[in-house]
C-alpha positions in Angstrom: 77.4 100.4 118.2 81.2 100.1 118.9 82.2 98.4 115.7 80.2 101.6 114.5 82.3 104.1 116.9 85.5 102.4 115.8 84.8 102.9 112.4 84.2 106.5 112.9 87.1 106.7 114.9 89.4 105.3 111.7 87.8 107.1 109.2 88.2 110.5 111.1 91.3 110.1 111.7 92.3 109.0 108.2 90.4 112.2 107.5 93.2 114.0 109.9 95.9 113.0 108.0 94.8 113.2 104.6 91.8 115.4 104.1 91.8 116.3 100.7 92.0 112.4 99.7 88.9 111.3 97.5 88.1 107.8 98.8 88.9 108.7 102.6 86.1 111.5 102.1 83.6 108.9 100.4 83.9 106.1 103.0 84.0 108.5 105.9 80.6 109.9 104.5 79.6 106.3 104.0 80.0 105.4 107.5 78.7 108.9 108.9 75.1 108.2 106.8 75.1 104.6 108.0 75.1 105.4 111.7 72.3 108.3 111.0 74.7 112.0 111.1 73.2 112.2 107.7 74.8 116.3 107.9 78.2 115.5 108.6 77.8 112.9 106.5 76.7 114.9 103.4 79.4 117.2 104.1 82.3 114.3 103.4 80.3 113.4 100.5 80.0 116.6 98.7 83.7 116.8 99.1 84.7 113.7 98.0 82.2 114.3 94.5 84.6 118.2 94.3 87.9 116.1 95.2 87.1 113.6 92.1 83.8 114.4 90.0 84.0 111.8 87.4 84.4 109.1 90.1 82.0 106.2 89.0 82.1 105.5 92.8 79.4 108.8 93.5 76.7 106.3 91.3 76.0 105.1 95.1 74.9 108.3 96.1 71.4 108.0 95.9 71.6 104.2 98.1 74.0 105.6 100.7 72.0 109.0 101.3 68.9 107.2 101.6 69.8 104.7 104.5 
C-alpha cells in the first residue's frame, strides 16, 4: 500500500498545482479507482471527460471504473 499512498500523494498534489489540467485529472482518478475511493475517484474523472471530451483516452472508462 505505500507505493499506492505515494502515488496519491503525487497525483494530488499535481492536482494542487494544476487543477484544471486534463491528464492530471484522468490519472489521479485512475489511481483513486485502483486503490477502491471509487467517489473521489469518479469525481477526477468526470472532470477530466468536461476538461477534454473528445479525449480518445476516456475509451478506458468502462475498465478503470470497474476495478
Amino acid at each position: 500500500m505505500g507505493d499506492s499512498n505515494k502515488a496519491i500523494e503525487a497525483g494530488k498534489l499535481g492536482y494542487e498545482k494544476n487543477s484544471e489540467d486534463f491528464q492530471t485529472n484522468f490519472t489521479l482518478g485512475q489511481i483513486l479507482s485502483l486503490v477502491g475511493n471509487k467517489k473521489e475517484a469518479l469525481f477526477h474523472i468526470e472532470k477530466s471527460v468536461k476538461l477534454d471530451p473528445v479525449s480518445y483516452t476516456h475509451l478506458t472508462l468502462p475498465t478503470i471504473l470497474l476495478v
